[in-house]
DOZA-237513 format. One record per residue: residue number from 0; residue in one letter; x, y, z of N, C-alpha, C in turn. Coordinates in steps of 0.001 Angstrom, whole numbers, always signed. Example, Ala and Ser with C-alpha at 12.3 -4.5 7.8 and 13.67 -1.06 7.14 Angstrom:
BEGIN
DRENDO     i   aa       n.x       n.y       n.z      ca.x      ca.y      ca.z       c.x       c.y       c.z
DRENDO     0    A    +13190     -5690     +7800    +12300     -4500     +7800    +13200     -3300     +7800
DRENDO     1    S    +12850     -2250     +7080    +13670     -1060     +7140    +12900       +30     +7870
//
This chain:
BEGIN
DRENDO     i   aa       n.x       n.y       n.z      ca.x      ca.y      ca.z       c.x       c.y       c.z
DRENDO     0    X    -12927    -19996     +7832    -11529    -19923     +7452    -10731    -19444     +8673
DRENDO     1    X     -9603    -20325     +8659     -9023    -19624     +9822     -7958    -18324    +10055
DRENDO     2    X     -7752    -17804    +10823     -6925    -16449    +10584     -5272    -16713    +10012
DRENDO     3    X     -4638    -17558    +10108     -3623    -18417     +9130     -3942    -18425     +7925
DRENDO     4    X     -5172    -19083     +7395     -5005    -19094     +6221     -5848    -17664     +5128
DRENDO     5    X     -6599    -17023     +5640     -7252    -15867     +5553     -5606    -15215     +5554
DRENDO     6    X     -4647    -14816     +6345     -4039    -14030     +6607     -2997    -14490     +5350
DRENDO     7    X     -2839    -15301     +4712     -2008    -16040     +4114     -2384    -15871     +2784
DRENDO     8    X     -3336    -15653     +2500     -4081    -15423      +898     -4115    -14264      +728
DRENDO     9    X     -4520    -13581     +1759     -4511    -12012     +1572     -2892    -11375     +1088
DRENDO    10    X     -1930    -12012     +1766      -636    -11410     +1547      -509    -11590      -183
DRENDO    11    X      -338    -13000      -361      -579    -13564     -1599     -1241    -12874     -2764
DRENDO    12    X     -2807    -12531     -2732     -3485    -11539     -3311     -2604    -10123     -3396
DRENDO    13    X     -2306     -9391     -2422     -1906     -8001     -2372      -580     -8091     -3060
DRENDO    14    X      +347     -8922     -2584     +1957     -8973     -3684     +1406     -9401     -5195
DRENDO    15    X      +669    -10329     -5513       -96    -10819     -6655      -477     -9083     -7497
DRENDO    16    X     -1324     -8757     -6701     -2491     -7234     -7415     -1299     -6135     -7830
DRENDO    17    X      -260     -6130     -6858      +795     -5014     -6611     +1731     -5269     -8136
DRENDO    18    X     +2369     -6402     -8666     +2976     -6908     -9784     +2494     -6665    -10751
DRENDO    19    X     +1062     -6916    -10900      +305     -7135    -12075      -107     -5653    -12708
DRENDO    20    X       -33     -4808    -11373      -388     -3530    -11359      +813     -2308    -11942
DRENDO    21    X     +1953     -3034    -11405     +3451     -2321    -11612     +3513     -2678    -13156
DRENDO    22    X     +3023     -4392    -13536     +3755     -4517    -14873     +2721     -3836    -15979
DRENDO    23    X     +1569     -3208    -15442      +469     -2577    -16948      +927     -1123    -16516
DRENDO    24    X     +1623      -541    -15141     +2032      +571    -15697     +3425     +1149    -15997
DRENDO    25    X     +4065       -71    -15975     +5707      +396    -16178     +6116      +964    -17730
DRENDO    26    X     +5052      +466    -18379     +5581     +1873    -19355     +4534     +3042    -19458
DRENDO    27    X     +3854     +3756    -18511     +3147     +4711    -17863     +4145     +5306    -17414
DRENDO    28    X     +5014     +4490    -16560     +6256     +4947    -15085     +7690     +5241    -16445
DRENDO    29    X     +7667     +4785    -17167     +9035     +4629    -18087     +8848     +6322    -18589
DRENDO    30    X     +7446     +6091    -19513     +7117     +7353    -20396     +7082     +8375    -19529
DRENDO    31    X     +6672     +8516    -18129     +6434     +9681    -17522     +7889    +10104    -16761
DRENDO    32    X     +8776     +9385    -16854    +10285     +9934    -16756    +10960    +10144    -17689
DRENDO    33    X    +10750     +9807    -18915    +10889    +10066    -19998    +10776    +11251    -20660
DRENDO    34    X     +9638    +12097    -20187     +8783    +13418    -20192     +8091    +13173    -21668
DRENDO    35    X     +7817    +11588    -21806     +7027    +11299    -23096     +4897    +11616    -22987
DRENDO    36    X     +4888    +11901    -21808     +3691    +11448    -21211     +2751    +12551    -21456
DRENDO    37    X     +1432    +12276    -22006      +250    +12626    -22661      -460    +13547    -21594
DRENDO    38    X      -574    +14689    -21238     -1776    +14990    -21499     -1696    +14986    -19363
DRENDO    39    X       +56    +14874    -18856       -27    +14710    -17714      -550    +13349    -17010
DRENDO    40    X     -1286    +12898    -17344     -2123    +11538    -17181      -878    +10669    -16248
DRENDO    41    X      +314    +10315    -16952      +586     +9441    -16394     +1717     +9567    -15370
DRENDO    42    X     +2141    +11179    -15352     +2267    +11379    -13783     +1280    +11275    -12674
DRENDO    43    X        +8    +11818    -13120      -746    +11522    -11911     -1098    +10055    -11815
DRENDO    44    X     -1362     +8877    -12775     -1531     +7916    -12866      -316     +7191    -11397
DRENDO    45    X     +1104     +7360    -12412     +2535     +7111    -11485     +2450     +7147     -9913
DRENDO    46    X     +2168     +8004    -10210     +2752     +9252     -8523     +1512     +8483     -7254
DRENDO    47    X      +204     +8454     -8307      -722     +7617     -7148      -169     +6234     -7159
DRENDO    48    X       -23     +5377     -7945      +535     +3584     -7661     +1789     +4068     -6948
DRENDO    49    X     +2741     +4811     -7230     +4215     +4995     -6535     +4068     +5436     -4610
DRENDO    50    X     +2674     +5723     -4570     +2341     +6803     -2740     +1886     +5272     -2299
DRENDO    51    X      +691     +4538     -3161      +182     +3142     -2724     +1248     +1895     -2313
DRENDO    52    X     +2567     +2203     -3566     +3315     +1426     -3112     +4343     +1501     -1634
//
């Protein structure tokens, strides 16, 4: 594979993983500003995807 297209899938993959990732925790991110959130969980859940992002 060449470094074009290797470099090109990878971007693809990572914006892809990053969306999919934002949209199973946006109501994690909603509830934990909310101060609805269980048990702390989904600040620390948040706060790590929010440092990654």
């Amino acid at each position: 594979m060449h470094y074009n297209s290797f470099f090109c899938k990878w971007v693809y993959h990572m914006l892809h993983d990053s969306v999919e990732w934002r949209n199973e925790l946006g109501s994690c991110i909603n509830n934990a500003k909310s101060g609805q959130c269980k048990n702390n969980k989904c600040n620390s859940d948040c706060g790590c995807f929010l440092q990654w992002v």
